[in-house]
PDB file with SEQRES, HELIX, SHEET and CRYST1 records, atoms N, CA, C and O in Angstrom:
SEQRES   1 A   81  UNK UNK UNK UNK UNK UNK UNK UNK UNK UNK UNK UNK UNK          
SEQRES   2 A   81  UNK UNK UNK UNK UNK UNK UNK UNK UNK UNK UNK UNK UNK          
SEQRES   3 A   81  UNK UNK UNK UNK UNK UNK UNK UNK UNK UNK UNK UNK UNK          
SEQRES   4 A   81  UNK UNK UNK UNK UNK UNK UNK UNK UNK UNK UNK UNK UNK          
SEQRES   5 A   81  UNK UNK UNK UNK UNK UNK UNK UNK UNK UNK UNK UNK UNK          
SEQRES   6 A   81  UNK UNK UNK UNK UNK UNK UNK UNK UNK UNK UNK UNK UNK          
SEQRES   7 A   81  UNK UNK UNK                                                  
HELIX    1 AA1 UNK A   30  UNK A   32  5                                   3    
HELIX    2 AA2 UNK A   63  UNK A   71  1                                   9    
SHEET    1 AA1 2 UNK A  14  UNK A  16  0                                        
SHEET    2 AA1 2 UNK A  27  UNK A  28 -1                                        
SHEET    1 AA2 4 UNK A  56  UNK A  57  0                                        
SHEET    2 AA2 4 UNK A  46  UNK A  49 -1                                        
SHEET    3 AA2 4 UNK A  34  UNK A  37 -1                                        
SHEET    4 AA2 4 UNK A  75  UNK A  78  1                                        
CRYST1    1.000    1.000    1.000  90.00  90.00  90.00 P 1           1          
ATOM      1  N   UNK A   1       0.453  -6.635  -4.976  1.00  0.00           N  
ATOM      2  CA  UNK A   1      -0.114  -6.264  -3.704  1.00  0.00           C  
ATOM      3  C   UNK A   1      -1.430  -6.989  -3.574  1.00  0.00           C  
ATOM      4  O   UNK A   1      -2.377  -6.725  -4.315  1.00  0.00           O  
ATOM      5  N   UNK A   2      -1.475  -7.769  -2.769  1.00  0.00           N  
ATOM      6  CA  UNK A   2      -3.005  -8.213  -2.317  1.00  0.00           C  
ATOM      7  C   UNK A   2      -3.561  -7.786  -0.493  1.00  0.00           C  
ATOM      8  O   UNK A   2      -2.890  -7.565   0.515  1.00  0.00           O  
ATOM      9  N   UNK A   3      -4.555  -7.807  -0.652  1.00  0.00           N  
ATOM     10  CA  UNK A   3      -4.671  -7.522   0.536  1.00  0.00           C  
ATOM     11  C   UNK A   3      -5.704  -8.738   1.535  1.00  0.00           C  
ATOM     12  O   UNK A   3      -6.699  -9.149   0.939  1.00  0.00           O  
ATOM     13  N   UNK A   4      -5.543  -9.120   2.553  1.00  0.00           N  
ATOM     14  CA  UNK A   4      -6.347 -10.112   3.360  1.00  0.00           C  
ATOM     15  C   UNK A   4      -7.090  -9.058   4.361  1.00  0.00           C  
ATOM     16  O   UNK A   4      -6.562  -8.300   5.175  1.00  0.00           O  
ATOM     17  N   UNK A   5      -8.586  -9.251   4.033  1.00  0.00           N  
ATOM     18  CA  UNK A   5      -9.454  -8.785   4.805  1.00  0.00           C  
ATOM     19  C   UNK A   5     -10.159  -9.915   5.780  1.00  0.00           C  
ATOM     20  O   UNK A   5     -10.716 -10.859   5.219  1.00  0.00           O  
ATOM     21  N   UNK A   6     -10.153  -9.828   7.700  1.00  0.00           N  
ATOM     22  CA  UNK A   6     -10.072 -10.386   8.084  1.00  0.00           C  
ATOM     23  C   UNK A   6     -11.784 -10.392   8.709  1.00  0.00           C  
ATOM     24  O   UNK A   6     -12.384  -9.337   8.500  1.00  0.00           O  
ATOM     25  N   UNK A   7     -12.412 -11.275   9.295  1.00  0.00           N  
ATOM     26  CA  UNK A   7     -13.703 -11.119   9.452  1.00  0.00           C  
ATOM     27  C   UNK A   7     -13.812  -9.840   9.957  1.00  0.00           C  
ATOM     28  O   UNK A   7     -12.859  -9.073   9.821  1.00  0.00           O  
ATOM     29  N   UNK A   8     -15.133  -9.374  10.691  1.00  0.00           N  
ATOM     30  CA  UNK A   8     -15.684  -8.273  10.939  1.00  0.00           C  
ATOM     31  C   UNK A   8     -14.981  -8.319  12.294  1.00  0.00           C  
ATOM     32  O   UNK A   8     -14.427  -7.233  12.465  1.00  0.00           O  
ATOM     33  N   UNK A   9     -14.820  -8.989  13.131  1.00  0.00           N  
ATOM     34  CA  UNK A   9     -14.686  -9.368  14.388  1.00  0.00           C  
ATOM     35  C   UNK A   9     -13.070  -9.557  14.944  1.00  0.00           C  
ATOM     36  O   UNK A   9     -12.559  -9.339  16.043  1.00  0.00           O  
ATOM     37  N   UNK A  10     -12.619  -9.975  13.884  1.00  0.00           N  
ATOM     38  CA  UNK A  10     -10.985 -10.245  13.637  1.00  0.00           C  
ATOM     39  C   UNK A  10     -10.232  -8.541  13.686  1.00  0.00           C  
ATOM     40  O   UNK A  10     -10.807  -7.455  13.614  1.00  0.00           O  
ATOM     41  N   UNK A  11      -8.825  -8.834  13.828  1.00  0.00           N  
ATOM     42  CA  UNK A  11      -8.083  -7.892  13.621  1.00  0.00           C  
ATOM     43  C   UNK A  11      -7.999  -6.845  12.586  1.00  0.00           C  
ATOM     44  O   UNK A  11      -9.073  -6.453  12.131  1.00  0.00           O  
ATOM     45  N   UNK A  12      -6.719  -6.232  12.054  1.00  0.00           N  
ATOM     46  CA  UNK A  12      -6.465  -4.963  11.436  1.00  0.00           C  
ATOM     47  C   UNK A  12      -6.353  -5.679   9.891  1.00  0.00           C  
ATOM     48  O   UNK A  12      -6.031  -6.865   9.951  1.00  0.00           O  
ATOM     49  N   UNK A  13      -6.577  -5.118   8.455  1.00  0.00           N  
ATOM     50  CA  UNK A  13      -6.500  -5.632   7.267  1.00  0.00           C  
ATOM     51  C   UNK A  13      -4.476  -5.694   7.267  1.00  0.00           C  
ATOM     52  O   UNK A  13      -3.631  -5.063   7.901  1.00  0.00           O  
ATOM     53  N   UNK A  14      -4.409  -6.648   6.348  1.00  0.00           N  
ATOM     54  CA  UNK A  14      -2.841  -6.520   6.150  1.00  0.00           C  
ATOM     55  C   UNK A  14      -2.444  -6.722   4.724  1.00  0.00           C  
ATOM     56  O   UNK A  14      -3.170  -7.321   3.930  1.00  0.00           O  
ATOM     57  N   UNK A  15      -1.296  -6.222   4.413  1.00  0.00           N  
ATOM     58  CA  UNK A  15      -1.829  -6.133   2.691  1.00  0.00           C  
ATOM     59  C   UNK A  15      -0.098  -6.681   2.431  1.00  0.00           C  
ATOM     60  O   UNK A  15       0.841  -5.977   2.804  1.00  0.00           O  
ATOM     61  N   UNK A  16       0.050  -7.681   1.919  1.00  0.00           N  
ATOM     62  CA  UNK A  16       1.275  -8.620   1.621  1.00  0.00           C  
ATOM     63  C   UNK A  16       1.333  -7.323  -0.097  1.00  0.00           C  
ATOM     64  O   UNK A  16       0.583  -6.723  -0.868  1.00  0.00           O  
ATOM     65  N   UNK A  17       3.082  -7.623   0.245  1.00  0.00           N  
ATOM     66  CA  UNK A  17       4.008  -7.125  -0.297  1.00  0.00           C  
ATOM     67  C   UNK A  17       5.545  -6.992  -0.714  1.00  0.00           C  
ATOM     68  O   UNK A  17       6.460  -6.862   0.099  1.00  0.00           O  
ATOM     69  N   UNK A  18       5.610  -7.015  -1.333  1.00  0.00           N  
ATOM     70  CA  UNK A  18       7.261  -7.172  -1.659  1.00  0.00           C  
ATOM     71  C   UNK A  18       8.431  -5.715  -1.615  1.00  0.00           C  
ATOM     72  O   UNK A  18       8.169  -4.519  -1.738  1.00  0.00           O  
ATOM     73  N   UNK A  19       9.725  -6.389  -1.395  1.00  0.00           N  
ATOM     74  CA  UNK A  19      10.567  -5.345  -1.839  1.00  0.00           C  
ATOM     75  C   UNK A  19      11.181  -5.453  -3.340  1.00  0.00           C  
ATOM     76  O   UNK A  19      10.920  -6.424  -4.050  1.00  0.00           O  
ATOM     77  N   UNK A  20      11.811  -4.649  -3.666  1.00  0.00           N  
ATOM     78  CA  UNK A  20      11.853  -4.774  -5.227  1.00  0.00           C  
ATOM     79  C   UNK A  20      13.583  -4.861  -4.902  1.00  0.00           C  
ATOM     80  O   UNK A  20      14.086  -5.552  -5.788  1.00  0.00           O  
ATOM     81  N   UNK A  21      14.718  -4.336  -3.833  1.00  0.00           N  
ATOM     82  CA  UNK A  21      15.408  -4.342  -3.277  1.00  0.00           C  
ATOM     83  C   UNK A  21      16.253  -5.523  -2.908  1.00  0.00           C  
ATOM     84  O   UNK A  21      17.289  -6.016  -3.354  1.00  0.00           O  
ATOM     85  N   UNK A  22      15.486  -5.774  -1.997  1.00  0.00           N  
ATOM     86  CA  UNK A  22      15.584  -7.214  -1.507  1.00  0.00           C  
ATOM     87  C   UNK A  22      15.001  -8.675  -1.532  1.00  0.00           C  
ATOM     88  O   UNK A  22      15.325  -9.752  -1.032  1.00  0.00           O  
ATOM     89  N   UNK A  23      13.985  -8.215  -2.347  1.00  0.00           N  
ATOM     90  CA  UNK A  23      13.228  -9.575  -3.021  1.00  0.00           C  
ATOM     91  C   UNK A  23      12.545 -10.233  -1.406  1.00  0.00           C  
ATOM     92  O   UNK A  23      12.143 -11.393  -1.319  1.00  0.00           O  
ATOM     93  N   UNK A  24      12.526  -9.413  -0.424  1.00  0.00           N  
ATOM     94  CA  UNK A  24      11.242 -10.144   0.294  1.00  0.00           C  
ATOM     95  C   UNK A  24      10.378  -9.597   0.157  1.00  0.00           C  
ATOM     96  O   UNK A  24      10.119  -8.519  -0.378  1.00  0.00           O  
ATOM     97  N   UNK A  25       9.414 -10.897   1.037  1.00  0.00           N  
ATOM     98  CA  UNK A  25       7.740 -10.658   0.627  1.00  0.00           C  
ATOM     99  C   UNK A  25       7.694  -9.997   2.303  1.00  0.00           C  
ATOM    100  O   UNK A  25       8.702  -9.698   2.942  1.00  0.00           O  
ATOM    101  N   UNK A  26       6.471  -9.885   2.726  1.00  0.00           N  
ATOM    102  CA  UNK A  26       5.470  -9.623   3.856  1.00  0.00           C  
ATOM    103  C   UNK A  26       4.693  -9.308   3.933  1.00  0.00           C  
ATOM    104  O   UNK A  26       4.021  -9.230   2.904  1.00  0.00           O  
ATOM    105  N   UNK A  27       4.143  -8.876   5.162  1.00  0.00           N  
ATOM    106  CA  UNK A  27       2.568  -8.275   5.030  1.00  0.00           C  
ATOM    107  C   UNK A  27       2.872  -7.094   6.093  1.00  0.00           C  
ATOM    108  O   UNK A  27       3.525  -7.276   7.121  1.00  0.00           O  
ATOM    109  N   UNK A  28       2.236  -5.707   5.653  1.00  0.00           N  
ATOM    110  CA  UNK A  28       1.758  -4.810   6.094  1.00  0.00           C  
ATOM    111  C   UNK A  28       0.426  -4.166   6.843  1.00  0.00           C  
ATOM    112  O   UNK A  28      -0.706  -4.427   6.436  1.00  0.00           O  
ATOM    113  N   UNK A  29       0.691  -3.230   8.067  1.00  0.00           N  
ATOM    114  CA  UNK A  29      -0.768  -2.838   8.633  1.00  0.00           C  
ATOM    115  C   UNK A  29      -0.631  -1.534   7.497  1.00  0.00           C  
ATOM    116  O   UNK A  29       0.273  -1.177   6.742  1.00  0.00           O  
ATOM    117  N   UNK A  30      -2.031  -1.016   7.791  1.00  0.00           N  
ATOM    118  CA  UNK A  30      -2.751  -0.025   6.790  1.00  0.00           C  
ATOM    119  C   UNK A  30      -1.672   0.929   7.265  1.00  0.00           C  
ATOM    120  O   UNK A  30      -1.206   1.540   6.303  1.00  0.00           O  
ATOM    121  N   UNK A  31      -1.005   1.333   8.653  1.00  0.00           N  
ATOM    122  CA  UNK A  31      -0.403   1.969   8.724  1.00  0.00           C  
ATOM    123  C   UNK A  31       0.709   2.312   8.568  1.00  0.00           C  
ATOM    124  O   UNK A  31       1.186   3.390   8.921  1.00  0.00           O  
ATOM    125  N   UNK A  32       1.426   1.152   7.844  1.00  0.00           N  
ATOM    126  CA  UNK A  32       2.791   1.174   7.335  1.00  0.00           C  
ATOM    127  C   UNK A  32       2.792   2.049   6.057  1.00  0.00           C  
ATOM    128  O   UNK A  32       3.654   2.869   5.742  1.00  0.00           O  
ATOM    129  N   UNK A  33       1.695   1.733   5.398  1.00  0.00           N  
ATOM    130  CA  UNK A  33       1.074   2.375   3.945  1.00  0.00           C  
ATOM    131  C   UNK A  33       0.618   3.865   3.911  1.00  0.00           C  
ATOM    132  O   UNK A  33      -0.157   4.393   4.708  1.00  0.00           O  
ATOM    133  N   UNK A  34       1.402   4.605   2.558  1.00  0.00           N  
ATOM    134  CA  UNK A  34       0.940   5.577   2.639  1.00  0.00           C  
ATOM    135  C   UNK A  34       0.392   5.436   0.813  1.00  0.00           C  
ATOM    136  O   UNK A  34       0.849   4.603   0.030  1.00  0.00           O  
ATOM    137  N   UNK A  35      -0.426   6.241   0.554  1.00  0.00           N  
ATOM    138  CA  UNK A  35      -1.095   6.097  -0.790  1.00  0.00           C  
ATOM    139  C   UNK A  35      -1.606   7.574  -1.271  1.00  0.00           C  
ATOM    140  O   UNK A  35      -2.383   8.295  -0.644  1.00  0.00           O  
ATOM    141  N   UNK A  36      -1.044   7.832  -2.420  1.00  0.00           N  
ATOM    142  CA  UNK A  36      -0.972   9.422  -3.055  1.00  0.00           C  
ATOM    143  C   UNK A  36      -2.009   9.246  -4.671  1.00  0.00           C  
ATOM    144  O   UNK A  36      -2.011   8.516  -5.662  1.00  0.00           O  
ATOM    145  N   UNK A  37      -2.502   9.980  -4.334  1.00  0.00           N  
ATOM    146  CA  UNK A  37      -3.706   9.831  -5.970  1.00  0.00           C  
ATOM    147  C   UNK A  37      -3.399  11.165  -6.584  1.00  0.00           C  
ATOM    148  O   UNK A  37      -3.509  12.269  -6.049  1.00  0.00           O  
ATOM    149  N   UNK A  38      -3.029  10.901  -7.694  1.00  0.00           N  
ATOM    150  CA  UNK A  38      -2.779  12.061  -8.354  1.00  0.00           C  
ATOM    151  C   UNK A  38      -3.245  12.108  -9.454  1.00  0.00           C  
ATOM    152  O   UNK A  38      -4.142  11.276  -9.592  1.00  0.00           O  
ATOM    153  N   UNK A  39      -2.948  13.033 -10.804  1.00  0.00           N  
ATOM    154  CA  UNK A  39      -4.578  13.040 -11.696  1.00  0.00           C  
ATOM    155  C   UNK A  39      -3.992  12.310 -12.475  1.00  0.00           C  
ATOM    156  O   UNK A  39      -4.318  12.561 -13.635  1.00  0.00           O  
ATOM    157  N   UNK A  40      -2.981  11.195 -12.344  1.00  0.00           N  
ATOM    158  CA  UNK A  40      -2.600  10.366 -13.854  1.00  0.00           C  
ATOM    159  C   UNK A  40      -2.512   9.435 -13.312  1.00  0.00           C  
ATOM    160  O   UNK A  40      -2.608   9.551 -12.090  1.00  0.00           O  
ATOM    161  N   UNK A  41      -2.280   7.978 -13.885  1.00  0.00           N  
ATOM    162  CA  UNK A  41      -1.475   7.014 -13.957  1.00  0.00           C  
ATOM    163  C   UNK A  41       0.047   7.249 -12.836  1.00  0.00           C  
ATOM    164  O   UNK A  41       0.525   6.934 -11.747  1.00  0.00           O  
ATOM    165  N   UNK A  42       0.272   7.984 -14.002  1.00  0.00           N  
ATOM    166  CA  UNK A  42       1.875   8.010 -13.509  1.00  0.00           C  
ATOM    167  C   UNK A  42       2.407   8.589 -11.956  1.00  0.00           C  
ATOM    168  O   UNK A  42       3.376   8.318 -11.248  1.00  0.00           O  
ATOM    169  N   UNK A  43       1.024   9.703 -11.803  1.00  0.00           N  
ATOM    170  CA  UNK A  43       1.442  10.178 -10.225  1.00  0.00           C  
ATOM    171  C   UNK A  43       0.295   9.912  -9.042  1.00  0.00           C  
ATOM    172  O   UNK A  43      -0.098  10.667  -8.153  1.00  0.00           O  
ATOM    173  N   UNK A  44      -0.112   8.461  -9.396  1.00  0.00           N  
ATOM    174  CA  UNK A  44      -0.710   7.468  -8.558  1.00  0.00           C  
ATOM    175  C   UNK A  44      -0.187   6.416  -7.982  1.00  0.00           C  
ATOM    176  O   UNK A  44      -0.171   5.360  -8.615  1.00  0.00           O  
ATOM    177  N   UNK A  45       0.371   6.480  -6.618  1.00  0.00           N  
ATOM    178  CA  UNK A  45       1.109   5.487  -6.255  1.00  0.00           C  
ATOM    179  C   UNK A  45       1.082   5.104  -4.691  1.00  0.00           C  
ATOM    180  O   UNK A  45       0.517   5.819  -3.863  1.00  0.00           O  
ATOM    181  N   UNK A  46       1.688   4.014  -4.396  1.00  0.00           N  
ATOM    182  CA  UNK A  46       1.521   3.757  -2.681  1.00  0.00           C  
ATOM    183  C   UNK A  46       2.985   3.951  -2.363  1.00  0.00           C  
ATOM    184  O   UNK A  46       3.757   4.313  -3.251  1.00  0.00           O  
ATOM    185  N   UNK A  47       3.440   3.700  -1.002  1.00  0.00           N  
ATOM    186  CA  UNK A  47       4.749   3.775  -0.722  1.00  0.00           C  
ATOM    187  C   UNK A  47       4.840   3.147   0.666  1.00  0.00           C  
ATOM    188  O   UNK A  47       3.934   3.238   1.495  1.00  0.00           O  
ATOM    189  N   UNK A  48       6.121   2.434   0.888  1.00  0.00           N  
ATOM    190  CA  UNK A  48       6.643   1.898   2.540  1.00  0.00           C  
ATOM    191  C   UNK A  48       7.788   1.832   2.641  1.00  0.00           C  
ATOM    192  O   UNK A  48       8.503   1.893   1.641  1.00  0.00           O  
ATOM    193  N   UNK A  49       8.220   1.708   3.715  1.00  0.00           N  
ATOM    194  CA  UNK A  49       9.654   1.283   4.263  1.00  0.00           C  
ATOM    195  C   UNK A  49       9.500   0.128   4.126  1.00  0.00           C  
ATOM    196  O   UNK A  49       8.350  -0.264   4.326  1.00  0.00           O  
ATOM    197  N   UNK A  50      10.866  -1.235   3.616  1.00  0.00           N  
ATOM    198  CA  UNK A  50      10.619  -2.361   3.602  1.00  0.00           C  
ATOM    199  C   UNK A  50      11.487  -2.564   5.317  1.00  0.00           C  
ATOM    200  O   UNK A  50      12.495  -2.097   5.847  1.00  0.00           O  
ATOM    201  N   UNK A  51      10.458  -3.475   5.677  1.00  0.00           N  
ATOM    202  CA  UNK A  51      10.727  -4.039   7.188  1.00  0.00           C  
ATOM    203  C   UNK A  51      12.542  -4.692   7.671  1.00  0.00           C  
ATOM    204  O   UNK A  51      13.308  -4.715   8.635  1.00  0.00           O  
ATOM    205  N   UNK A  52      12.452  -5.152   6.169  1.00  0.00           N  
ATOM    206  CA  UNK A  52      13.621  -5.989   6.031  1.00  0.00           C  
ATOM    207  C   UNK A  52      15.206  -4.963   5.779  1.00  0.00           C  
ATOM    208  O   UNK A  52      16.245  -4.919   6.438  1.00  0.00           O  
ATOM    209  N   UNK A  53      14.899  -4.461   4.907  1.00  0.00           N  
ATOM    210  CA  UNK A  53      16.225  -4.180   4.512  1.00  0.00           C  
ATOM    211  C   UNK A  53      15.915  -2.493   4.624  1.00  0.00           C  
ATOM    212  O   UNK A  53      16.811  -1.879   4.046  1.00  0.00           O  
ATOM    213  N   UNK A  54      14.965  -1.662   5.168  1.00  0.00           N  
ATOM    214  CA  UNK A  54      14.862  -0.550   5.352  1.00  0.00           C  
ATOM    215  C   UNK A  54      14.419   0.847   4.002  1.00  0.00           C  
ATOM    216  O   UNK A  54      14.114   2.037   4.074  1.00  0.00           O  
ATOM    217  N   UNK A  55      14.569   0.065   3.123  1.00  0.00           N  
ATOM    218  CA  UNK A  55      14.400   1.135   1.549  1.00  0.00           C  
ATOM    219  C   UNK A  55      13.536   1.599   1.694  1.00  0.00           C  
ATOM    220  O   UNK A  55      12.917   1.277   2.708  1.00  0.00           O  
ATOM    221  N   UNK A  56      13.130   2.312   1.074  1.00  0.00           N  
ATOM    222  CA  UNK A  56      11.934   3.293   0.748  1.00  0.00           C  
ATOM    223  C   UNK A  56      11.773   3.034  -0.762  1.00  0.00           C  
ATOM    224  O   UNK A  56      12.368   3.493  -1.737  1.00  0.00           O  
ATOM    225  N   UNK A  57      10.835   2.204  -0.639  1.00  0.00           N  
ATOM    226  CA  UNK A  57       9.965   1.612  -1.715  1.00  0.00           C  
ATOM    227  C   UNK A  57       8.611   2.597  -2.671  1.00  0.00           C  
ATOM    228  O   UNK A  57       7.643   2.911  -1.978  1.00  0.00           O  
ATOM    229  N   UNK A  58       8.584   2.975  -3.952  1.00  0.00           N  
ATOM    230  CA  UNK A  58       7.305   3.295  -3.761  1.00  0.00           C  
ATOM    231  C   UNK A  58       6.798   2.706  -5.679  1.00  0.00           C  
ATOM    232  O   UNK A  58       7.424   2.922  -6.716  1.00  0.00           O  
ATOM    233  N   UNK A  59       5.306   1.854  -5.458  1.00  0.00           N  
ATOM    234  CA  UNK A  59       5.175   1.779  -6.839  1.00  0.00           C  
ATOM    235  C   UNK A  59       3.696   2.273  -7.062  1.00  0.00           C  
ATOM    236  O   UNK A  59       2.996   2.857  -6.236  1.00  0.00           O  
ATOM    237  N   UNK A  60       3.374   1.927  -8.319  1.00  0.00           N  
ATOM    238  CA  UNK A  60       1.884   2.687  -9.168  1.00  0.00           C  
ATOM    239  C   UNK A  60       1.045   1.620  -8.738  1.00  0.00           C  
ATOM    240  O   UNK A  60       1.100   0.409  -8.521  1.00  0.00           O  
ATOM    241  N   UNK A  61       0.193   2.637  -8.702  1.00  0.00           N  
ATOM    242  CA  UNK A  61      -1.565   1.742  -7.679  1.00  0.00           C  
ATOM    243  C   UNK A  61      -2.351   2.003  -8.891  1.00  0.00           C  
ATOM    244  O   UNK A  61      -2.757   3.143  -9.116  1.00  0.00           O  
ATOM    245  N   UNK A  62      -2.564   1.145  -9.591  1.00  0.00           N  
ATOM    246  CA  UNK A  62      -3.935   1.392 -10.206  1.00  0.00           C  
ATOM    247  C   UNK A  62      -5.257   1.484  -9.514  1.00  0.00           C  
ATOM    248  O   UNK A  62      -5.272   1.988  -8.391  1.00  0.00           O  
ATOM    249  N   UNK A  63      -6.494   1.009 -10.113  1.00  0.00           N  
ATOM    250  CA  UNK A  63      -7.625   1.338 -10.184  1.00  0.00           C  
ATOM    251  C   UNK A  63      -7.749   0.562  -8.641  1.00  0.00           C  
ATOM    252  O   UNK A  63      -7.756   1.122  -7.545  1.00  0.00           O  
ATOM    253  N   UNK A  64      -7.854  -1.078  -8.964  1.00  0.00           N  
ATOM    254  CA  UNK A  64      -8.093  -2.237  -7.992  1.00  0.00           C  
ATOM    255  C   UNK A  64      -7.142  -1.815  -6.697  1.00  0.00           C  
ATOM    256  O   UNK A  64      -7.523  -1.878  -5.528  1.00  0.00           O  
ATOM    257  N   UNK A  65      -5.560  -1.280  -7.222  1.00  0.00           N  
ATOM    258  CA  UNK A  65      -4.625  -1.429  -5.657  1.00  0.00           C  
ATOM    259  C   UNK A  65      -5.498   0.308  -4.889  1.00  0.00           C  
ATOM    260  O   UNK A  65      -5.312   0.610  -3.710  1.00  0.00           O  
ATOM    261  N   UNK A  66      -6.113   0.925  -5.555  1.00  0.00           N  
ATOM    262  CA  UNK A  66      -6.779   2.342  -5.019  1.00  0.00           C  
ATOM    263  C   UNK A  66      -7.667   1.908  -4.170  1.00  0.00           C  
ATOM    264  O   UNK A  66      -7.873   2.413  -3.066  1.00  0.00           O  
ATOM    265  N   UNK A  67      -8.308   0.835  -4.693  1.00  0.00           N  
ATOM    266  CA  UNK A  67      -9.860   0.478  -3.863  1.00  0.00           C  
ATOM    267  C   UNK A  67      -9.122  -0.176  -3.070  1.00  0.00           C  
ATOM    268  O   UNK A  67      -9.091   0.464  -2.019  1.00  0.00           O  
ATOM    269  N   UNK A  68      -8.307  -1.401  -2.959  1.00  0.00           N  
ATOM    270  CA  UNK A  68      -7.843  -2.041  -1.512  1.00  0.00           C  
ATOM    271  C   UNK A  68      -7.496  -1.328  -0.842  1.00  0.00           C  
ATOM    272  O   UNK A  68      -8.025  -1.391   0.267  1.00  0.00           O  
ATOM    273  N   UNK A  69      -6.424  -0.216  -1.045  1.00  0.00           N  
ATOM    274  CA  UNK A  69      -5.679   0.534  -0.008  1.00  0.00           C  
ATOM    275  C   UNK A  69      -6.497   1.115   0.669  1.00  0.00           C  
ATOM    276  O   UNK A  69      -6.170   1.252   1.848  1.00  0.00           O  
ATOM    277  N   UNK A  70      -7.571   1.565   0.335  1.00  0.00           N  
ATOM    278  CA  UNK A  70      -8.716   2.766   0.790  1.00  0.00           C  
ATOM    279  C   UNK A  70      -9.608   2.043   1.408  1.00  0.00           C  
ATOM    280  O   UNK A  70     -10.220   2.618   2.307  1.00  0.00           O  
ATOM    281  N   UNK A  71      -9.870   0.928   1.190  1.00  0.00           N  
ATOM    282  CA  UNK A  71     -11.126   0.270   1.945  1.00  0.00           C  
ATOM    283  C   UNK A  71     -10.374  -0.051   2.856  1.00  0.00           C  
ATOM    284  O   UNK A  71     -10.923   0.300   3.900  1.00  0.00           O  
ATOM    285  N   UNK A  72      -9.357  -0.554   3.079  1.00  0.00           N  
ATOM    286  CA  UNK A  72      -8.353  -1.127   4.204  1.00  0.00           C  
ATOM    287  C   UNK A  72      -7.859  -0.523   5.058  1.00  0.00           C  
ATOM    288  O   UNK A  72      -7.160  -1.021   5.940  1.00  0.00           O  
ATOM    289  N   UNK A  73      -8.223   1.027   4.907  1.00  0.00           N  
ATOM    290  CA  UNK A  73      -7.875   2.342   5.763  1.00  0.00           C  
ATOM    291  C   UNK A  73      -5.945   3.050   5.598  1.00  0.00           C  
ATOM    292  O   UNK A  73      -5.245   3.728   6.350  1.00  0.00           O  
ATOM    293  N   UNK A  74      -5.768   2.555   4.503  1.00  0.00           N  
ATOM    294  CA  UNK A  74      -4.458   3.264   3.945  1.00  0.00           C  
ATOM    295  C   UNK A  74      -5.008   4.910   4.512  1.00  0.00           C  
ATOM    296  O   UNK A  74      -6.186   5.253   4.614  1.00  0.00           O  
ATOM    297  N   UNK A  75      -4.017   5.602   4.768  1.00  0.00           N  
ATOM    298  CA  UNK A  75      -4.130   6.633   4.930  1.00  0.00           C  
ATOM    299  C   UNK A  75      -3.923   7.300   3.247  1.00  0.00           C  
ATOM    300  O   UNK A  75      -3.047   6.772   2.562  1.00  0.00           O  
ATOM    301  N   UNK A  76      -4.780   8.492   2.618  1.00  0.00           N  
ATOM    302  CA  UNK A  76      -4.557   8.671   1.245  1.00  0.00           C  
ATOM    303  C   UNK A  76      -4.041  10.227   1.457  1.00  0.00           C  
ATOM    304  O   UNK A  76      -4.128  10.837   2.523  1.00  0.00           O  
ATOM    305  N   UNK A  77      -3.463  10.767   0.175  1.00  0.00           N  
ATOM    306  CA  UNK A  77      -3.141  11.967   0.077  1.00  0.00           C  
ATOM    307  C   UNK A  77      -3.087  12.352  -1.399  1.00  0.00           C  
ATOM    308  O   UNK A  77      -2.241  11.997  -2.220  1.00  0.00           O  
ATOM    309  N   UNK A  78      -4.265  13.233  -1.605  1.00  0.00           N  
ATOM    310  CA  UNK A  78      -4.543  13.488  -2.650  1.00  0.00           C  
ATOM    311  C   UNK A  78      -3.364  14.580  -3.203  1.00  0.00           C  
ATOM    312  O   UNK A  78      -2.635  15.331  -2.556  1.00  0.00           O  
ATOM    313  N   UNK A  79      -3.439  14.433  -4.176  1.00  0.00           N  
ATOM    314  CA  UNK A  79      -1.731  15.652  -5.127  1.00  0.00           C  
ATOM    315  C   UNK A  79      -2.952  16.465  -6.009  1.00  0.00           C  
ATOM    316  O   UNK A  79      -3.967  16.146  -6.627  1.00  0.00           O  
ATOM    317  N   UNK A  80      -2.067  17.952  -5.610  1.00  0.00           N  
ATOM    318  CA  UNK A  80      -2.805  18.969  -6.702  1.00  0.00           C  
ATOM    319  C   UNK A  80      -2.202  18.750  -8.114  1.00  0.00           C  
ATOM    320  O   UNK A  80      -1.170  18.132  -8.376  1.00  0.00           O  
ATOM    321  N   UNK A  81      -2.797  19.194  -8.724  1.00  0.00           N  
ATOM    322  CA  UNK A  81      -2.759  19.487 -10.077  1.00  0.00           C  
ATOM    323  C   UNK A  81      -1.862  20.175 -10.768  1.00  0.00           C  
ATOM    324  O   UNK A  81      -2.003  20.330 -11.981  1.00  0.00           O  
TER     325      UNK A  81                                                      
END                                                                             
């Protein structure tokens, strides 16, 4: 996952991505993205529909994919404990 942040003045952030499915790439608005923080590793993750082939995709966000998604205005949803 990387994300392209566009000047101040420019449009919406878009964060290129793959399906694991269908092996395409693209790029996403913040709002395609949903992003869940939970208290581990393991139940920290983002998720989308792939554009292409429709799946419901979801993988583990570490530290770095936490800070892009969030600065980029991912919508987040924190998980209880």
């Amino acid at each position: 996952m990387t994300a392209t942040f566009p000047p101040s003045t420019a449009g919406p952030v878009l964060f290129r991505a793959g399906c694991p499915h269908c092996r395409t790439s693209f790029e996403l608005g913040a709002d395609e993205l949903r992003l869940a923080i939970g208290g581990s590793a393991r139940t920290t993750f983002y998720s989308f529909t792939c554009p292409e082939c429709g799946a419901a995709v979801r993988k583990p966000a570490g530290e770095r994919i936490v800070e892009l998604l969030t600065v980029g205005g991912v919508r987040t949803m924190r998980l209880q404990r």
